[in-house]
C-alpha positions as CSV (number, residue, x, y, z in Angstrom):
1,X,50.0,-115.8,18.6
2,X,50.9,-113.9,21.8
3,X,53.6,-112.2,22.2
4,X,54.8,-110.9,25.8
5,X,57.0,-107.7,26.0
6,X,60.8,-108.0,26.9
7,X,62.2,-104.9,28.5
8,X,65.9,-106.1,28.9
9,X,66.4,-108.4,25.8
10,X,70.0,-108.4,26.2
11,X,70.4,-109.1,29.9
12,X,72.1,-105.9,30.6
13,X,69.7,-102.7,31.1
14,X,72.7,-100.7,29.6
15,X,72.7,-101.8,26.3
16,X,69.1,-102.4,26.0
17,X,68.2,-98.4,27.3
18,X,70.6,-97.9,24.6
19,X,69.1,-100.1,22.3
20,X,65.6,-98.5,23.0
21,X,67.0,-94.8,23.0
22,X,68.0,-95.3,19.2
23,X,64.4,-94.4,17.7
24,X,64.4,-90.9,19.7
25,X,67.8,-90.2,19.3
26,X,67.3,-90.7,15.3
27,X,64.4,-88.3,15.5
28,X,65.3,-85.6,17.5
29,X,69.0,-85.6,15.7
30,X,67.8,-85.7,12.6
31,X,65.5,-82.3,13.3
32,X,67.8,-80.7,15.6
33,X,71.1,-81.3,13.7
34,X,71.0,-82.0,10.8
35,X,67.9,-80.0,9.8
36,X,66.0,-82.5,7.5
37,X,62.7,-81.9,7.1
38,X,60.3,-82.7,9.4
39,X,58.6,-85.6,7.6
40,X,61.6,-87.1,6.6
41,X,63.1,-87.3,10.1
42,X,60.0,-88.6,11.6
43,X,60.5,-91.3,8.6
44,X,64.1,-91.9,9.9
45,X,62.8,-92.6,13.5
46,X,60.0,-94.8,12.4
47,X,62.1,-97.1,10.2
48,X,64.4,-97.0,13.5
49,X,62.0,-98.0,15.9
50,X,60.5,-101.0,13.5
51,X,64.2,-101.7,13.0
52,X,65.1,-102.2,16.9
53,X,61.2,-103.6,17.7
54,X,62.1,-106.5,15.4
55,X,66.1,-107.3,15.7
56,X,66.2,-106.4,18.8
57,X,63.2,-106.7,21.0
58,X,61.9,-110.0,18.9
59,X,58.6,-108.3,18.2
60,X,57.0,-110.2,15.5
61,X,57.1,-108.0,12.0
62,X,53.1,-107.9,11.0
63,X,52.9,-106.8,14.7
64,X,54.8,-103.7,14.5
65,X,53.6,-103.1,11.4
66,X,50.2,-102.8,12.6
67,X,51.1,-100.8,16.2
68,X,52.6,-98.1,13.5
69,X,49.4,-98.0,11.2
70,X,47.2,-98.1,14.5
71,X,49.5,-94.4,15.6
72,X,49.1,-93.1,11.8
73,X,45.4,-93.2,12.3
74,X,45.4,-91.9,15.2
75,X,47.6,-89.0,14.1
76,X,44.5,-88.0,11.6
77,X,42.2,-88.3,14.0
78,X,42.1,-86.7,16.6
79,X,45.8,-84.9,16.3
80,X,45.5,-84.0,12.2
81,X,42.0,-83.7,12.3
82,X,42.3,-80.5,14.6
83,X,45.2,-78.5,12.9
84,X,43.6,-78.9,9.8
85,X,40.1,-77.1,10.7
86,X,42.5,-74.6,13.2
87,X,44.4,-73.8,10.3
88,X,41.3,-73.6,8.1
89,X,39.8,-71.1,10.4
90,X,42.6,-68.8,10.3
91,X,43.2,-68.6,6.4
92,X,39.1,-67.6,6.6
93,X,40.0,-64.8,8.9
94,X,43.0,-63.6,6.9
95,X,41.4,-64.0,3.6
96,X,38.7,-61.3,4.8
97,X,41.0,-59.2,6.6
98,X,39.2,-59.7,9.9
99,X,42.5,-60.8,11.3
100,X,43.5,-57.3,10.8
101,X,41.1,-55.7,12.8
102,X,41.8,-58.9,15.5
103,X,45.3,-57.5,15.6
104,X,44.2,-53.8,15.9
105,X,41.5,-54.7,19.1
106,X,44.0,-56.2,21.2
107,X,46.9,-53.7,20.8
108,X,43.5,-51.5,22.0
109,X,44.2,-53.4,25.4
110,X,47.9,-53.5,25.5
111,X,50.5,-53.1,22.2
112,X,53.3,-53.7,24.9
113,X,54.3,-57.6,23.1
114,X,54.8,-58.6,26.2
115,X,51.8,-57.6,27.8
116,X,49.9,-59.4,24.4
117,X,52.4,-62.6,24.9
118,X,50.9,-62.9,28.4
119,X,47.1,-62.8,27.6
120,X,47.1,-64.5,24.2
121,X,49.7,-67.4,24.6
122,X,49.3,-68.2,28.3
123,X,45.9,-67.1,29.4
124,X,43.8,-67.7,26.2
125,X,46.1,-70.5,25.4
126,X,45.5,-72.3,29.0
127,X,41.9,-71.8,28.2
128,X,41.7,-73.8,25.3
129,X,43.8,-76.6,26.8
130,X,41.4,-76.8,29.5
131,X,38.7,-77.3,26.9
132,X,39.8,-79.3,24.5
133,X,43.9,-80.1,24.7
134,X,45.8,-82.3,22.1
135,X,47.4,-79.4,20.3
136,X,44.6,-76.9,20.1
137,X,45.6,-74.0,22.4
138,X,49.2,-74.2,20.5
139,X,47.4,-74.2,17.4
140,X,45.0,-71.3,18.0
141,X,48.1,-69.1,20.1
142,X,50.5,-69.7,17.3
143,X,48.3,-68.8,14.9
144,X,46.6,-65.5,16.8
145,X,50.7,-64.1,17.9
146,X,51.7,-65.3,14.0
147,X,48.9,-62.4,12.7
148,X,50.2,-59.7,15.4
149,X,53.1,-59.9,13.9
150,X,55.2,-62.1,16.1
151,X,58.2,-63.3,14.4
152,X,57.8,-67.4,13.4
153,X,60.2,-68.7,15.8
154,X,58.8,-65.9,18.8
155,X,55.4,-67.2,17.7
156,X,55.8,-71.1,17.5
157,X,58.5,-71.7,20.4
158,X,57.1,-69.1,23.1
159,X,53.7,-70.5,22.2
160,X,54.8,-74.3,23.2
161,X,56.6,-72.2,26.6
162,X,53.5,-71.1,27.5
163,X,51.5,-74.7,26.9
164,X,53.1,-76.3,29.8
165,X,51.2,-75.4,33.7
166,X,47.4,-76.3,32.3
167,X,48.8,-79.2,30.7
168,X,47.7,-81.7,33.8
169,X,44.3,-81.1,33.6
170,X,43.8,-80.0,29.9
171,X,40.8,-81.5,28.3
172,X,38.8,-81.1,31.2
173,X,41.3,-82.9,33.3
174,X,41.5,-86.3,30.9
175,X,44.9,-86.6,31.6
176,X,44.2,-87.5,35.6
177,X,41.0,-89.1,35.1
178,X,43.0,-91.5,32.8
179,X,45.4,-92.1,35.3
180,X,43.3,-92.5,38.0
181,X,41.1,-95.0,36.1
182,X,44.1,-97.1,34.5
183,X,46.4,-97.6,37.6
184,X,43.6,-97.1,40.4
185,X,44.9,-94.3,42.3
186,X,42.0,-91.9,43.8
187,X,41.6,-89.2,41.7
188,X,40.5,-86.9,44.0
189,X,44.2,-87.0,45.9
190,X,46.2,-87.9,43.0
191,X,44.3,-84.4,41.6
192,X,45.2,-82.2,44.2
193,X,48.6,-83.7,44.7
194,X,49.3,-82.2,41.2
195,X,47.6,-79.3,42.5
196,X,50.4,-79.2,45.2
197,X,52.8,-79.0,42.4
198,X,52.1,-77.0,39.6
199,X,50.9,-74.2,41.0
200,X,54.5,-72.6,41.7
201,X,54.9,-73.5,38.1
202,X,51.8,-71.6,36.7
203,X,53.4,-68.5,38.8
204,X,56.9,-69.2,37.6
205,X,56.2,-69.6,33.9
206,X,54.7,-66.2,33.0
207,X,58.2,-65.0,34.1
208,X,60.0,-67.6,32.4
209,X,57.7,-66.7,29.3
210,X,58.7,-63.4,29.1
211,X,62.6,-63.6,30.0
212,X,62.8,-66.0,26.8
213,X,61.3,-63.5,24.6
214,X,62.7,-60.2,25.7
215,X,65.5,-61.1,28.2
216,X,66.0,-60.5,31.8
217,X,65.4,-56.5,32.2
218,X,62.5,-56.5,30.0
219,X,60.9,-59.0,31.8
220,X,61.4,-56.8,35.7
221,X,60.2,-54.1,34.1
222,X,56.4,-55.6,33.7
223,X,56.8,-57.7,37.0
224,X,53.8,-56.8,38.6
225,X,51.7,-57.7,35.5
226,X,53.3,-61.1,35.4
227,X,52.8,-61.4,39.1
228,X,49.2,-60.5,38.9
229,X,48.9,-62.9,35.7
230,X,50.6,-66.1,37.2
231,X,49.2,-65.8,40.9
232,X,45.7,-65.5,39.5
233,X,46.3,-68.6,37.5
234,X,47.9,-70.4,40.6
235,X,45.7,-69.3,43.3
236,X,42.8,-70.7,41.4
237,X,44.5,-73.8,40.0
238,X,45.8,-75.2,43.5
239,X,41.8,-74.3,45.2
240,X,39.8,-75.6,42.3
241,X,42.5,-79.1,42.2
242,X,42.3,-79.2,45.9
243,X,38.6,-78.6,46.6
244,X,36.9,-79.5,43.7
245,X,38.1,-82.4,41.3
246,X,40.1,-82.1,37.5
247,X,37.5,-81.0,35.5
248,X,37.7,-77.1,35.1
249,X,40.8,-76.7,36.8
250,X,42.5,-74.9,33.6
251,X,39.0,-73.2,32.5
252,X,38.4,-71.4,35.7
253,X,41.9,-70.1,36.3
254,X,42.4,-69.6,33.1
255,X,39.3,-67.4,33.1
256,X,40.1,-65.9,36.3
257,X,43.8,-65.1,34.7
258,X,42.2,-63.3,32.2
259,X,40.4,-61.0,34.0
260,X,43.1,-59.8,36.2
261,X,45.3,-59.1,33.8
262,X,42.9,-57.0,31.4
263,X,41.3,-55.6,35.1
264,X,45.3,-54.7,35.8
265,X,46.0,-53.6,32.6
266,X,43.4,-50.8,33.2
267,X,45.0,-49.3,36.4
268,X,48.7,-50.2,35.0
269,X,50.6,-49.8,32.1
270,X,54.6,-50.2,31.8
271,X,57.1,-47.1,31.4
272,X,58.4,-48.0,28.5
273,X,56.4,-50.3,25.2
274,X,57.9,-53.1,24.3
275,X,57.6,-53.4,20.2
276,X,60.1,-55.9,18.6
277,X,58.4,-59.2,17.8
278,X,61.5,-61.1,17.5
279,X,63.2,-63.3,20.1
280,X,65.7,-60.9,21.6
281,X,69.4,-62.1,21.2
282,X,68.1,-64.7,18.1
283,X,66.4,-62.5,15.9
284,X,67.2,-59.0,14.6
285,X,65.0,-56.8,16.4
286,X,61.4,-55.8,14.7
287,X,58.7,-53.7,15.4
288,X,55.5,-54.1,13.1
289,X,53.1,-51.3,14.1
290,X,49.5,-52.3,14.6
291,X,46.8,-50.5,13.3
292,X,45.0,-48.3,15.8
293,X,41.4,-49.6,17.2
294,X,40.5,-46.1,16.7
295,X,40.0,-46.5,12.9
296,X,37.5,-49.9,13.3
297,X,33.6,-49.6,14.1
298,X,32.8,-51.7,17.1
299,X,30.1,-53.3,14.3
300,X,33.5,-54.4,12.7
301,X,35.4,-55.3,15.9
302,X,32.2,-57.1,16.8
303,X,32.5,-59.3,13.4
304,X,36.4,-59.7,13.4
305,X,35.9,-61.2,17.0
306,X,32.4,-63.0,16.6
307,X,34.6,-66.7,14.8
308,X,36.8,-66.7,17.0
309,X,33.8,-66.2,20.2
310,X,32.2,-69.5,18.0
311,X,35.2,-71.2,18.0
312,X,35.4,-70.8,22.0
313,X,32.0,-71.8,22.9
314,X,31.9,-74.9,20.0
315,X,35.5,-76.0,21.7
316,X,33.9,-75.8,25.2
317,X,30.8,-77.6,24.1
318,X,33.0,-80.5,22.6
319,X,35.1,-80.9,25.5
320,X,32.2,-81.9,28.2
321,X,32.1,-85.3,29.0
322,X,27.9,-85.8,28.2
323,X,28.6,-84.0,24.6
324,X,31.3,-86.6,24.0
325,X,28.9,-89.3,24.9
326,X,26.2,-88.8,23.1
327,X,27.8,-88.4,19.9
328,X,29.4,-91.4,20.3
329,X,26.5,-93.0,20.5
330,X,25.4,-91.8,17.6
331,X,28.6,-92.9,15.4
332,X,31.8,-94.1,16.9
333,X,32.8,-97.5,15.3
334,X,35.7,-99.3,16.8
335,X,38.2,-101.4,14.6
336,X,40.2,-103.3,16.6
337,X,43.4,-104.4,14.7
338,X,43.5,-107.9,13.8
339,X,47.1,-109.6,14.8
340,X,47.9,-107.0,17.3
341,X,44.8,-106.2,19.9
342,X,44.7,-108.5,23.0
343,X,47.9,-110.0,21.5
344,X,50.8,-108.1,23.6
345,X,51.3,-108.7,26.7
346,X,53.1,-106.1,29.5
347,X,54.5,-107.8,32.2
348,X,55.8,-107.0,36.0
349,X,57.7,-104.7,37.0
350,X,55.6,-102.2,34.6
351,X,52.0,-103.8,36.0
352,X,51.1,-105.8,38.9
353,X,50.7,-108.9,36.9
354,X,51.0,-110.2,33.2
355,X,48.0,-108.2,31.1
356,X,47.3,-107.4,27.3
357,X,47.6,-103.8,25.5
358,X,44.4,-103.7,23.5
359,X,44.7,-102.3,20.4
360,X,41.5,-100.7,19.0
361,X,40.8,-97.6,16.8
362,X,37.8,-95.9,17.5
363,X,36.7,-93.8,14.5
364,X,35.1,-90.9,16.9
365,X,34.4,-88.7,13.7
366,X,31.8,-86.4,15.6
367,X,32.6,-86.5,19.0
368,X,36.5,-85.3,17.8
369,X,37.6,-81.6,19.0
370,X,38.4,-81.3,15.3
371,X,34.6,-81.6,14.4
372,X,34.0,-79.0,16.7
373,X,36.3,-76.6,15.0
374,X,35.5,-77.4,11.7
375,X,31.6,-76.3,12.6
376,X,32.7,-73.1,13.9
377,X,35.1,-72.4,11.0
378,X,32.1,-73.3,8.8
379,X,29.6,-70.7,11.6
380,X,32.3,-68.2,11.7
381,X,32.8,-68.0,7.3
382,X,28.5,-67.9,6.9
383,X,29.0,-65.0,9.7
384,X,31.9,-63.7,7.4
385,X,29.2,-64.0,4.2
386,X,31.7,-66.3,2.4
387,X,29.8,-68.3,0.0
388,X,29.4,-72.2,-0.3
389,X,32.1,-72.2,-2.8
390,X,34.4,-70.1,-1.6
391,X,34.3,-72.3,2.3
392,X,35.1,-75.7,0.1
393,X,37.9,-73.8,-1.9
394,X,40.0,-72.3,1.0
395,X,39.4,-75.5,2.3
396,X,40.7,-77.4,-0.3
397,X,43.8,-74.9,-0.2
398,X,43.9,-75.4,3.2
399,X,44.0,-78.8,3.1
400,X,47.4,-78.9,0.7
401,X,48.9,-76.4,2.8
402,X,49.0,-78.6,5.6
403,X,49.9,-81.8,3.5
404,X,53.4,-82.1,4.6
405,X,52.2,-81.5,8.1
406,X,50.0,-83.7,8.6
407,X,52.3,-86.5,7.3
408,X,54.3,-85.3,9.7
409,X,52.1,-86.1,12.4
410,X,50.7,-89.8,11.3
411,X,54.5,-90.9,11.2
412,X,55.6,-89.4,14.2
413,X,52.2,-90.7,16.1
414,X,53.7,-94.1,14.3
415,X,56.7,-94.5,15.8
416,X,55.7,-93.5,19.6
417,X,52.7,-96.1,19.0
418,X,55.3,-98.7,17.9
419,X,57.6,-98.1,20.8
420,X,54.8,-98.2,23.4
421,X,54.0,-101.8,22.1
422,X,57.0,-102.8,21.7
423,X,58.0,-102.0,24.8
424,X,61.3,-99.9,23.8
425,X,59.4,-96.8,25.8
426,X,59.2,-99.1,28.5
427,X,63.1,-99.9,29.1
428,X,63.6,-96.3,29.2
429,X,61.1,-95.8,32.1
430,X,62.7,-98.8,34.1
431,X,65.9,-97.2,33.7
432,X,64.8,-94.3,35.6
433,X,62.9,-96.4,37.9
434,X,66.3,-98.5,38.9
435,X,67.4,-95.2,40.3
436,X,66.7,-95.8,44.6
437,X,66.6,-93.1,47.1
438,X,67.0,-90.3,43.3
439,X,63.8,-92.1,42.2
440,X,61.5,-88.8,42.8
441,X,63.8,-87.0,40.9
442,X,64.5,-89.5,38.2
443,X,60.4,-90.4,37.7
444,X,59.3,-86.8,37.4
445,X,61.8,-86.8,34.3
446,X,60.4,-90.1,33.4
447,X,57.1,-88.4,32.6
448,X,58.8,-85.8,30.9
449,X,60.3,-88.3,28.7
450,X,56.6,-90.3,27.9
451,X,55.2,-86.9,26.9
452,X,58.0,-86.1,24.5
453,X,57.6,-89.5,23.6
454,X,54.3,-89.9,22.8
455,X,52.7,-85.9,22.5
456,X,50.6,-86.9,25.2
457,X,50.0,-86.5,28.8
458,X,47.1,-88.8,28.7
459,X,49.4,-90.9,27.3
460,X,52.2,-90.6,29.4
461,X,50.6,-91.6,32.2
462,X,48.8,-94.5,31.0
463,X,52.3,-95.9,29.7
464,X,53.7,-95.1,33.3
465,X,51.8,-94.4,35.9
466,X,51.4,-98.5,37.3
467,X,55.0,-98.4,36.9
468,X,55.3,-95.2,39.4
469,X,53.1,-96.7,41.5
470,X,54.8,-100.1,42.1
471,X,58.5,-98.4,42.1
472,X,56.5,-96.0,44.9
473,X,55.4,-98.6,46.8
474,X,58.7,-100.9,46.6
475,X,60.8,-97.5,47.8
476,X,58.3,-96.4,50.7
477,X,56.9,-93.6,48.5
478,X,53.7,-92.1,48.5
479,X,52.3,-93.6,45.4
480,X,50.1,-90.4,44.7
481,X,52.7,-88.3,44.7
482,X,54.7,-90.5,41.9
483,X,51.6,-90.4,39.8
484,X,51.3,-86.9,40.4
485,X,54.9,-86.5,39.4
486,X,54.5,-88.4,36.4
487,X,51.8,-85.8,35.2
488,X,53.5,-82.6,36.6
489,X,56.7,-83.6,34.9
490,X,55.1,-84.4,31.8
491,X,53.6,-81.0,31.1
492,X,57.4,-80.1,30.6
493,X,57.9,-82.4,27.6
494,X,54.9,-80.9,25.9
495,X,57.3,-78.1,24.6
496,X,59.8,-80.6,22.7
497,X,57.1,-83.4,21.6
498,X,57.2,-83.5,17.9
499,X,53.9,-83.3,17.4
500,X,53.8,-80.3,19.3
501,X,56.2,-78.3,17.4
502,X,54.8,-79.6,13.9
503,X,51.7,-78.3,15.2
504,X,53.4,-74.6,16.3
505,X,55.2,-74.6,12.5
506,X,51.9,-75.0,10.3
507,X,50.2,-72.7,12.6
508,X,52.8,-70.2,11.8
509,X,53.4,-71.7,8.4
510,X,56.8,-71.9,9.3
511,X,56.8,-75.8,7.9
512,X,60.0,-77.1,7.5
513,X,61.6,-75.2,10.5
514,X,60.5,-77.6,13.2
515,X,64.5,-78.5,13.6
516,X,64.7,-74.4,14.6
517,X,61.7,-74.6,16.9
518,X,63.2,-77.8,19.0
519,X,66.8,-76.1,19.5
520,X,65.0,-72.8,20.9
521,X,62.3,-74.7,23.2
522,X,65.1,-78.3,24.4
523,X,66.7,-76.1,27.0
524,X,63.4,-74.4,28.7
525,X,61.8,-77.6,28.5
526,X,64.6,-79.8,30.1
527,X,65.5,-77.0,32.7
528,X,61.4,-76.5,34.2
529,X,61.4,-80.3,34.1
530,X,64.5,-80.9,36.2
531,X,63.1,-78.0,38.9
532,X,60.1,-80.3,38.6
533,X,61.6,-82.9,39.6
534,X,63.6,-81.0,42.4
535,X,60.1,-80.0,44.3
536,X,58.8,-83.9,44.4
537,X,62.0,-84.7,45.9
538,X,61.2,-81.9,48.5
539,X,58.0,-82.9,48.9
540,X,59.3,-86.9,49.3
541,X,62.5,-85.9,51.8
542,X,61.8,-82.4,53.0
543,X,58.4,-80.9,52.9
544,X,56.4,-84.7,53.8
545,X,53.1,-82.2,54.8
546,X,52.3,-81.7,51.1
547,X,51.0,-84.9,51.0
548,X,48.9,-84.4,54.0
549,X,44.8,-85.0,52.4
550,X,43.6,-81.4,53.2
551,X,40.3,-81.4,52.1
C-alpha cells in the first residue's frame, strides 16, 4: 500500500507545525531541562514522534516502525561504527601513556590553551571533517583537548563550536554534491555560492571560539593569532570553492590553516599564558601543567605521534571517492525495507511533482570511515607492541564503555529517520518557507533546523534543498543561493544535533552530561545561525553581485 505524505493534516499550518514540533521539543526538553539521561530522552522523542506519525499524520503503524529501525541501523553504521573505533584508539593511547607525551609535544608548540584550542579543535578538527565528516573531527578533537587536560564541558562544547565553517564541504564536499545531484542545481555555482558565504564565518569563528572559552579580553589579547588562523582558513576556502569544485575545500585550508598558525606561532607568542582549562565564568578556574617536551626522546615523540599520523592518512584514504567505490564493489549489500521503500510518497510544494522516498540500507561494512579507523587503531596498537590479546580486550572494554552511547545514537538516528518519512520534518520546513519577502532569512534557519534535526548536512539538504529551490523560484530568488543557504545555515546546527553532542560526551567520557553540553553550545549555535541567515538576506536585497558566476 502507498501511502502519500500530508504536511498540514489538520488544515491549519499552526497546529500541525505544532503538532510536528512535539518530537524535538520532547527531546531537547527532556536533555536540556530536566537532565535525563541521554538514552532515555532520545527514547522519549522517539515514542513521540511514532506517537504524532500515527494519530496525527495517519502514517500507517508497520511503516513507522520500519522508518525508525531503518535510522537505528544507520546509527551503527556509519555514525556508531566511528565513535566506537575513535574511542577505541584513544583508550590504546592512554593505556600506554603515549597520550602523555601527545600532551607534552604540543604544549612544545604553544601551552597558551588558547593557542592549543585553535590548532587542535579548529584546524586539525576541520581537517578531519574534510576527510571523512559524520562526527569524526568532534570525535578525534574531543578526545585529543579531553587528554590536555581540558575540562569536559571546555572539551566537548568548544569542540562542536569549532565543527561548524568546514561543515559544507566535509567529507570531501558530500554534503553539496548530494545536493547538487538530488535537486539539480549546478554544483559548481551552488559550490561557490557557499564559498560566498562561509568564508566570513571561518574568520569569525576562531574569535567566537575563543571568546567562549576565556571571555572577551582573553580573546584580544591573542588577536593576531586568531586573525592569522581564520583568514588562512577563509582565504583558501572561498578560492578553492570558487575556482576549483567541493572536494578538498576543508583539506586544503585546513592544511594551509595549520601551517600559518604553527609558522606564526614561531615569530609570535602572547604576553601573558593562558593556563585554566575550564570554561571561564562556568567552571572554577584550572590549570593542569603539562609535562615539558624537554624530558621525551624525539624516538618517543616520534611513536606517541606515529597512530595518530595512521589514523590521518587511513581517514584520508577512506574518504576519496575511488576508495569508496571499489570496496563497495567488493561487499556492500543493500536491504531495502519491505513495507516502507518505494511506498511513501512526497508531494508538491516539497518536490516538483508526486515521488517516492526509497528506503534502502546499504551494509557498506568496508567502505565505512569507521573501518578505516578501526585499521589504524589496530596499525597504530602493533606500532605500540600491544599484543593480539590485549587489542581484542581494550576492545571489548571499549566496546561497554560506549554501550549507553551508542544506544544513544540508533534511537536518536530513529526518530529523525521517522520524521523525515513521515513528513513531520517537512511541515516544519514549509512553515519557514510561508514566510514571503523574510524567506532568505527564515530558509537559512530552515537548514539549521534539518541539521539539528537529522545530525546531518548531507541530510539536511536532501530533505530541503527541492523545497528551497521551488520557494526560490516562486519568490524571484536565486535558487542557488537558497540551496547554498540551506547548507551554510546548516553547519550552525551541527553544534546542537544530538548526535553530535553524544558523540562530544563519550569522547570525553563525560556520558550522561549531554543535557550540560546542549545548554552551553544552544545559544552560539542559534546566534551564528541567525547572522547566517542575516548575510543571505544581504546577499538577496543588498549585496545582488555575490551571486554574480565569477569564475
Amino acid at each position: 500500500m502507498v501511502w502519500q505524505q500530508v504536511y498540514d493534516p489538520f488544515g491549519s499550518m499552526v497546529l500541525s507545525t505544532l503538532l510536528a514540533a512535539i518530537p524535538v521539543v520532547v527531546m531537547l526538553a527532556a536533555l536540556g531541562f530536566f537532565h535525563i539521561k541521554a538514552h532515555i530522552a532520545a527514547a522519549l522523542g522517539l515514542a513521540a514522534a511514532f506517537c504524532v506519525a500515527v494519530f496525527a499524520y495517519s502514517m500507517p503503524a508497520a511503516m513507522a516502525g520500519k522508518a525508525a529501525l531503518l535510522g537505528g541501523f544507520t546509527g551503527l553504521l556509519p555514525i556508531g561504527w566511528i565513535v566506537l573505533n575513535i574511542i577505541f584508539l584513544q583508550q590504546l593511547c592512554e593505556q600506554n601513556g603515549s597520550f602523555k607525551v601527545l600532551q607534552a609535544s604540543l604544549s612544545g608548540i604553544t601551552n597558551d590553551r588558547r593557542l592549543q584550542l585553535l590548532l587542535i579543535a579548529f584546524c586539525f578538527g576541520a581537517f578531519f571533517e574534510g576527510a571523512a565528516g559524520f562526527g569524526t573531527p568532534v570525535a578525534v578533537t574531543a578526545g585529543i583537548l579531553i587528554g590536555l587536560g581540558f575540562s569536559p564541558l571546555a572539551a566537548s562544547g568548544l569542540s562542536l563550536i569549532a565543527n561548524t565553517a568546514p561543515v559544507a564541504f566535509g567529507a570531501l564536499g558530500s554534503p553539496v554534491i548530494t545536493l547538487a545531484k538530488v535537486h539539480g542545481y549546478d554544483l559548481m555555482e551552488v559550490t561557490a555560492m557557499i564559498g560566498r558565504q562561509l568564508p566570513f564565518f571561518s574568520l569569525l569563528v576562531p574569535f567566537w571560539l575563543i571568546w567562549a572559552f576565556a571571555g572577551r579580553k582573553a580573546m584580544w589579547d591573542i588577536w593576531p593569532a586568531i586573525l592569522v588562523t581564520g583568514l588562512s582558513f577563509a582565504i583558501p576556502q572561498f578560492l578553492v570553492s570558487n575556482f576549483i569544485g567541493p572536494e578538498l575545500v576543508d583539506i586544503i585550508a585546513a592544511l594551509v590553516s595549520m601551517a600559518s598558525l604553527i609558522l606564526f606561532l614561531r615569530v609570535w607568542q602572547p604576553k601573558t599564558v593562558w593556563t585554566s582549562a575550564s570554561l571561564k565564568g562556568r567552571e572554577a578556574e584550572t590549570a593542569r601543567p603539562a609535562d615539558s617536551v624537554g624530558k621525551y626522546t624525539r624516538a618517543e615523540l616520534v611513536r606517541a605521534w606515529t597512530p595518530w599520523l595512521i589514523l590521518t592518512v587511513f581517514v584520508f584514504i577512506w574518504g576519496l571517492p575511488p576508495v569508496k567505490a571499489y570496496f563497495n564493489t567488493l561487499f556492500a549489500p543493500k536491504f531495502p525495507m519491505d513495507g516502507l521503500h518505494n511506498l511513501v510518497m512526497r508531494v508538491p510544494p516539497v518536490v516538483p511533482h508526486a515521488e517516492p522516498e526509497a528506503a534502502v540500507y546499504v551494509f557498506n561494512l568496508l567502505s565505512a570511515t569507521g573501518t578505516g579507523i578501526l585499521l589504524s587503531a589496530i596499525v597504530g596498537a602493533l606500532f605500540m607492541h600491544y599484543s593480539l590479546g590485549a587489542i581484542v580486550r581494550t576492545f571489548c572494554r571499549t566496546l561497554w564503555l560506549v554501550r549507553y552511547s551508542l544506544l544513544t545514537i540508533v534511537l536518536m538516528l530513529a526518530l529523525g529517520t521517522l520524521t523525515r518519512y513521515s513528513g513531520t520534518d517537512t511541515t516544519l520546513g514549509l512553515a519557514f518557507a510561508n514566510t514571503g519577502a523574510l524567506y532568505p532569512f527564515f530558509g537559512t534557519l530552515m537548514g539549521w533546523l534539518g541539521v539539528a534535526m537529522t545530525g546531518s548536512d548531507t541530510a539536511s539538504n536532501v530533505l530541503f534543498g527541492g523545497m528551497q529551490k521551488v520557494a526560490a523560484e516562486q519568490l524571484g530568488l536565486a535558487p542557488n543561493l537558497m540551496g547554498a543557504a540551506n547548507s551554510s545555515g546548516g553547519v550552525m546546527g551541527k553544534m546542537i544535533d544530538a548526535q553530535s553532542i553524544v558523540v562530544a560526551s563519550t569522547a570525553t567520557r563525560w556520558i550522561n552530561h549531554e543535557g550540560d553540553i546542549l545548554r552551553f553550545v544552544f545559544f552560539h549555535s542559534f546566534a551564528l545561525a541567525v547572522l547566517v541567515g542575516v548575510m543571505v538576506t544581504l546577499q538577496a536585497y543588498v549585496w545582488p553581485f555575490t551571486l554574480l558566476v565569477i569564475r
